[in-house]
C-alpha positions in Angstrom: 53.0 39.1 -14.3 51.5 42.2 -14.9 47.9 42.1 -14.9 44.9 44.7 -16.2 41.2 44.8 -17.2 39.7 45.2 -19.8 38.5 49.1 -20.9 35.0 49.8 -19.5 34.3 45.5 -18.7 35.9 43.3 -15.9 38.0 40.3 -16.7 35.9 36.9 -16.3 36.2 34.9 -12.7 39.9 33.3 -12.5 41.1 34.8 -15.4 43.8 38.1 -15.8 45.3 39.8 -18.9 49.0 40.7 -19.8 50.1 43.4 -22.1 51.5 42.9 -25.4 54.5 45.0 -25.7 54.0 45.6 -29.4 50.4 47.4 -28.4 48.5 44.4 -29.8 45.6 42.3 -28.4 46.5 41.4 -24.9 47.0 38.4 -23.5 44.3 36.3 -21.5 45.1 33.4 -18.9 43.2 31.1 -16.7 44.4 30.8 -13.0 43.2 28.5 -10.7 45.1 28.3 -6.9 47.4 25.3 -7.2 47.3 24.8 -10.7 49.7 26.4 -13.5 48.0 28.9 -15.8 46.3 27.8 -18.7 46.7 30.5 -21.9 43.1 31.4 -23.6 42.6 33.2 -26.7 43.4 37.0 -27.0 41.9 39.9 -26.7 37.8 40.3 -25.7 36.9 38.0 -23.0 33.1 38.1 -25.2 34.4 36.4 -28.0 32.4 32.9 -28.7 36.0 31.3 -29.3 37.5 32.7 -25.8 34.0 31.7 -23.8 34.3 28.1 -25.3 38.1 27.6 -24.4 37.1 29.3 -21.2 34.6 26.5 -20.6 37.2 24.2 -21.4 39.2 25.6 -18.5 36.9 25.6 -15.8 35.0 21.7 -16.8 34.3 20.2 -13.5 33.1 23.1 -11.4 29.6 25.0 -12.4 29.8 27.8 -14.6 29.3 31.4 -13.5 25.7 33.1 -14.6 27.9 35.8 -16.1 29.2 33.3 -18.4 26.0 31.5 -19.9 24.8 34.8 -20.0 27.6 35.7 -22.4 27.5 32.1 -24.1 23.5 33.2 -24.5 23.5 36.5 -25.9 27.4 35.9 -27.9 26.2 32.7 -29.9 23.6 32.6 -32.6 21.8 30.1 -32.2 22.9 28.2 -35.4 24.8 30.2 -36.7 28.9 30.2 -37.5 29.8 31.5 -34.2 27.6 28.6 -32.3 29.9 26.4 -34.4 33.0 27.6 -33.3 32.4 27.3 -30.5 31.0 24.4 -30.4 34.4 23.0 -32.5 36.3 24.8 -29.7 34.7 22.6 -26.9 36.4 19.2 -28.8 39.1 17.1 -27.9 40.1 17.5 -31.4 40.6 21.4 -31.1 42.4 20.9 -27.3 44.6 18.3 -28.6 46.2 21.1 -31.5 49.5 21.9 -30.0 49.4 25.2 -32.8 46.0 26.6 -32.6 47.1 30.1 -34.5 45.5 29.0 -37.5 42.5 28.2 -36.6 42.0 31.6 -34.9 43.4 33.1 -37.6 40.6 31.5 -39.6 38.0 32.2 -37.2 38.7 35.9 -37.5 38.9 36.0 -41.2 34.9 34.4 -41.2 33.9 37.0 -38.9 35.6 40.3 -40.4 36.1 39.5 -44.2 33.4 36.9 -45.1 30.8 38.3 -42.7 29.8 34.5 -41.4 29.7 35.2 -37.5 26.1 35.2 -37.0 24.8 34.2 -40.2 23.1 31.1 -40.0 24.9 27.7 -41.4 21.6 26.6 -42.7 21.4 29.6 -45.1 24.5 30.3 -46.4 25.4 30.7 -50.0 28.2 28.1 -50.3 28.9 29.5 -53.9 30.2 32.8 -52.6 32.1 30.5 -50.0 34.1 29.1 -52.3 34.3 31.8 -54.3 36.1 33.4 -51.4 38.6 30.6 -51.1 39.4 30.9 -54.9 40.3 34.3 -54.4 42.7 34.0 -51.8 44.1 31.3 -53.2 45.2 33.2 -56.1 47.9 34.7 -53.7 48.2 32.4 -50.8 47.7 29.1 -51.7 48.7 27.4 -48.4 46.0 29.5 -46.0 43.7 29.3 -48.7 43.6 25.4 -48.2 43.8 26.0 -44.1 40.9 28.0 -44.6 38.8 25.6 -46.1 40.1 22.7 -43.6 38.6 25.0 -41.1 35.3 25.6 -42.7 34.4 22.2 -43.6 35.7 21.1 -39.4 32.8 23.5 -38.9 30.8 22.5 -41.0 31.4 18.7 -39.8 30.2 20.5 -36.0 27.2 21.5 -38.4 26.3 17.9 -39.6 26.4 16.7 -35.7 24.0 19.6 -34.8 21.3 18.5 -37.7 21.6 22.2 -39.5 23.3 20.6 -42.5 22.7 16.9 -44.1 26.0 17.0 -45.9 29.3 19.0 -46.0 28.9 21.5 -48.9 32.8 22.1 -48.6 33.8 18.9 -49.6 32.4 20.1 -53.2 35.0 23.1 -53.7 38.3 21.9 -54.4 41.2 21.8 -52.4 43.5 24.4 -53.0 46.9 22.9 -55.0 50.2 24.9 -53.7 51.9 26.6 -56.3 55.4 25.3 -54.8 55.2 21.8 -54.1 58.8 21.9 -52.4 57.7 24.6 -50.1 60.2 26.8 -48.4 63.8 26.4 -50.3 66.0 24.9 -48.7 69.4 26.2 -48.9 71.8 24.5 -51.8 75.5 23.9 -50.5 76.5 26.9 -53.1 74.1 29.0 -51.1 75.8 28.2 -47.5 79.1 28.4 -49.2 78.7 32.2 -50.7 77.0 33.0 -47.2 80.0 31.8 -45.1 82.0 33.8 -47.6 80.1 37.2 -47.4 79.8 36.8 -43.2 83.2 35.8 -41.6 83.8 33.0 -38.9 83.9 35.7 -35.4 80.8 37.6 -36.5 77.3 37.2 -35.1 75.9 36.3 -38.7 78.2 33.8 -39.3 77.4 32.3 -35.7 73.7 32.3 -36.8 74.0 30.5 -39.8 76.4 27.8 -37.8 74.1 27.0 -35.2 71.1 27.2 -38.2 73.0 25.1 -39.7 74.3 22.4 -37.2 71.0 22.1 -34.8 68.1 22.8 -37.7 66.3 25.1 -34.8 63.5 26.9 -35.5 63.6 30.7 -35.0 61.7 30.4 -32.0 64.3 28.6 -30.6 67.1 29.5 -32.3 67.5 32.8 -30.6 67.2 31.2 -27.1 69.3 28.2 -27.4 72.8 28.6 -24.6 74.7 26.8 -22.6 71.9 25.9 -20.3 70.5 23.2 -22.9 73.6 21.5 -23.2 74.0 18.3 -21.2 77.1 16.3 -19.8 76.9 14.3 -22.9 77.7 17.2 -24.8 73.4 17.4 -26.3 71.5 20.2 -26.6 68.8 19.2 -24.7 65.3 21.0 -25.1 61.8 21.6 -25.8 61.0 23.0 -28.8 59.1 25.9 -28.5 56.1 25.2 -30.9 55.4 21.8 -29.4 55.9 22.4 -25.9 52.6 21.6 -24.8 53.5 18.1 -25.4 56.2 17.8 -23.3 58.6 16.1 -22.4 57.6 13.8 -25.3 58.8 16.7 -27.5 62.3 17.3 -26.0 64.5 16.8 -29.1 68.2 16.0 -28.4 70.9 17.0 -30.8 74.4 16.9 -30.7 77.4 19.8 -30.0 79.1 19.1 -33.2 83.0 20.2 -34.0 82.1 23.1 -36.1 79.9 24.8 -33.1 82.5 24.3 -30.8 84.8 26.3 -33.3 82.3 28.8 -34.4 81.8 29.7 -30.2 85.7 29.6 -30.1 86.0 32.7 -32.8 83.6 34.8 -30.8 86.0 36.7 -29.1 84.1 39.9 -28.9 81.7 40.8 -25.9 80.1 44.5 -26.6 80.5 46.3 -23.8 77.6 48.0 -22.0 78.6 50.8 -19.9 82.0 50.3 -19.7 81.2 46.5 -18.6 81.1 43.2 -20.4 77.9 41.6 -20.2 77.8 37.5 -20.5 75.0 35.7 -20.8 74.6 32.1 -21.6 72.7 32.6 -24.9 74.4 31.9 -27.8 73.1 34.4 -29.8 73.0 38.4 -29.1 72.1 41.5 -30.6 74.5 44.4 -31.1 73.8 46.3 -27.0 74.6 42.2 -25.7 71.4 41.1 -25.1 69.4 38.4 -26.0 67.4 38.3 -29.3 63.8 37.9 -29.5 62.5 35.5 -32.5 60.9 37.8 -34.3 63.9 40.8 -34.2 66.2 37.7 -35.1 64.1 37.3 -37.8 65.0 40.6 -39.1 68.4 40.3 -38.5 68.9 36.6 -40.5 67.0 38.4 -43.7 69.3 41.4 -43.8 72.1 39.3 -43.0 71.0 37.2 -46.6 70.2 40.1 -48.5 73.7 41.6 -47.6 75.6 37.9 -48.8 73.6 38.7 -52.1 71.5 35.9 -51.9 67.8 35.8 -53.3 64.8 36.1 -52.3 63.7 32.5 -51.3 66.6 31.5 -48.5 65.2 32.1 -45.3 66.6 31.1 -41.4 63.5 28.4 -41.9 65.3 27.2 -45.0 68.4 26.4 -42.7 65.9 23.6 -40.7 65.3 21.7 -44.8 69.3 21.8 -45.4 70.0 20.0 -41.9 67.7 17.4 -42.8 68.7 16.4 -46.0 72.6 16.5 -44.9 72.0 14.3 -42.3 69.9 11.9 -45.1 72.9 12.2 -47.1 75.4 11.7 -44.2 73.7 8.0 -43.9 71.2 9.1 -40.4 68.0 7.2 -40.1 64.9 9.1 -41.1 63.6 8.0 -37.5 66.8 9.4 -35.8 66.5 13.0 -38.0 63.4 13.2 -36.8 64.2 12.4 -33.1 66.7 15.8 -33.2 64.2 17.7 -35.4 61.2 16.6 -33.3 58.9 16.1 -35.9 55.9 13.7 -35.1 55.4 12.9 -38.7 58.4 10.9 -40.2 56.5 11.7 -44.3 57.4 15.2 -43.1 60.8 14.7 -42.7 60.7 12.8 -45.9 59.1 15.9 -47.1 62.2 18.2 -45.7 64.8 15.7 -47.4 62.9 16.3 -51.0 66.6 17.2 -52.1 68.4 14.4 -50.7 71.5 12.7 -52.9 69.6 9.7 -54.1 72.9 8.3 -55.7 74.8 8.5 -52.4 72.0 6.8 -50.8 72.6 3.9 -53.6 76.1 4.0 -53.4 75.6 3.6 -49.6 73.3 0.6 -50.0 75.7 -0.8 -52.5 79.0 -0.5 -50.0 77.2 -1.8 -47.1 76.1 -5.2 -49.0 80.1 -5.6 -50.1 80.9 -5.2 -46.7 78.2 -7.9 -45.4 79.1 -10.2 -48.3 
């Protein structure tokens, strides 16, 4: 991997930083000789959250002086950046296979509600919540992560005897304005998309492997022929829980309709005069592989161009394989095995849609049959 430093400081003992292509924040890691690399936040090394996941990283051995020194002067005593760090250090934070949020939130307090080194004891809870109201009034959802984050923080608070109680348990939880969440595509919806994008075309083969796996878009675009086993299973690990393992490798199978859809892609663009293969099963346009987030793009224009609204999305795609395989008579515990959801109420959640009558009708058939 590429490796730099940061401008005018030198990156911490045993850790390097890798570019982000886009020009963003780069990326930090933790190397140690004979053990794999452990990702840390992004961006400044100096950052209360990076030095507490860096302490994390190097438990066992003594700390550098350049680090308490940082830890010293970075942290407040008691105030909201002693706290996030302090959170940081948990094994509830280090067991979070998706700690985006929670960064994301951590951020927010420090540019937008100016809570970094303002002390916990004295802050005005009214303007807290406040705050939360506000962004609730557009984003429901992070408005509600937001306050889960404050009132862990505030919980570190309690432990830390700054606060006797948790003030945020007082403003009230955010309600989401759709209780269904993202849509999930209706059988009209799939039907007047497979219309618009013909069998043969790289939208079509999207929405057929959307369709038929229920892939997220983070591993939609890099599912091939490499995941598929000799039973004839796409084998893998998801990409957002892969932290956990091989307790999150999610198997599901090659049905008859991917096998066709693979069948009527018959055209390879040619690159310089050459046909490029590659076992992906999705590519872009110049033959190459697609990234998640230029996929993305792609599935939205591809829905906007079928004349379909607004609200169906490639995430949507994950809600209508659930609830078909609900309706096709699947255990909740087997969806959730090819889905690889932890939760089974969240794949309950996903099937919100699901053909009660058929499941009666099934119930029904099956005690004739017994009797």
């Amino acid at each position: 991997m590429k490796q730099r430093k940061c401008k005018g400081r030198t990156n911490l003992p045993l850790t390097y930083q890798v570019p982000d292509r886009h020009g963003g924040q780069p990326f930090n890691y933790f190397r140690r000789k004979g053990h794999k690399d452990v990702p840390l936040p992004r961006g400044n090394q100096r950052t209360p959250e990076f030095l507490a996941a860096y302490r994390v990283a190097i438990t066992g051995t003594p700390l550098p002086n350049v680090v308490r020194k940082e830890l010293d002067r970075s942290c407040r005593a008691g105030s909201w950046n002693a706290m996030i760090a302090a959170y940081m250090a948990t094994d509830e934070y280090r067991r979070l296979v998706k700690k985006d949020d929670r960064l994301r939130a951590f951020k927010v307090m420090r540019e937008d509600m100016k809570l970094g080194d303002a002390l916990v004891a004295e802050t005005d809870f009214v303007v807290v919540g406040q705050y939360i109201d506000k962004v609730k009034q557009k984003t429901p959802g992070w408005a509600r992560g937001l306050r889960t984050t404050l009132s862990l923080l505030c919980a570190q608070a309690i432990l830390h005897k700054l606060l006797t109680a948790n003030p945020i348990r007082e403003i009230p939880r955010p309600v989401l304005a759709n209780v269904d969440g993202i849509h999930d595509w209706t059988d009209d919806e799939i039907a007047k998309y497979e219309k618009h994008h013909k069998t043969g075309t790289m939208a079509r083969r999207a929405l057929d492997i959307g369709v038929e796996t229920g892939l997220r878009l983070s591993d939609l675009h890099r599912v091939g022929d490499e995941h598929v086993d000799g039973d004839g299973l796409i084998s893998l690990i998801p990409w957002k829980t892969r932290r956990l393992g091989e307790r999150a490798r999610v198997f599901i199978p090659v049905t008859d309709k991917l096998t066709a859809s693979a069948a009527a892609m018959t055209v390879v663009v040619p690159i310089n005069g050459k046909r490029q293969d590659h076992r992906r099963w999705l590519s872009t346009v110049t033959g190459k592989p697609f990234s998640a987030d230029y996929l993305g793009e792609c599935f939205a224009k591809w829905i906007d161009e079928a004349g379909l609204p607004a609200h169906c999305t490639a995430h949507g795609l994950r809600k209508s394989f659930v609830r078909r395989m609900i309706n096709a008579g699947h255990s909740v515990t087997d969806v959730a095995a090819m889905t690889g959801h932890q939760d089974l109420a969240l794949v309950m959640f996903y099937a919100r849609q699901r053909d009660q009558r058929l499941a009666g009708l099934r119930v029904k058939a099956a005690g004739k049959k017994a009797a």
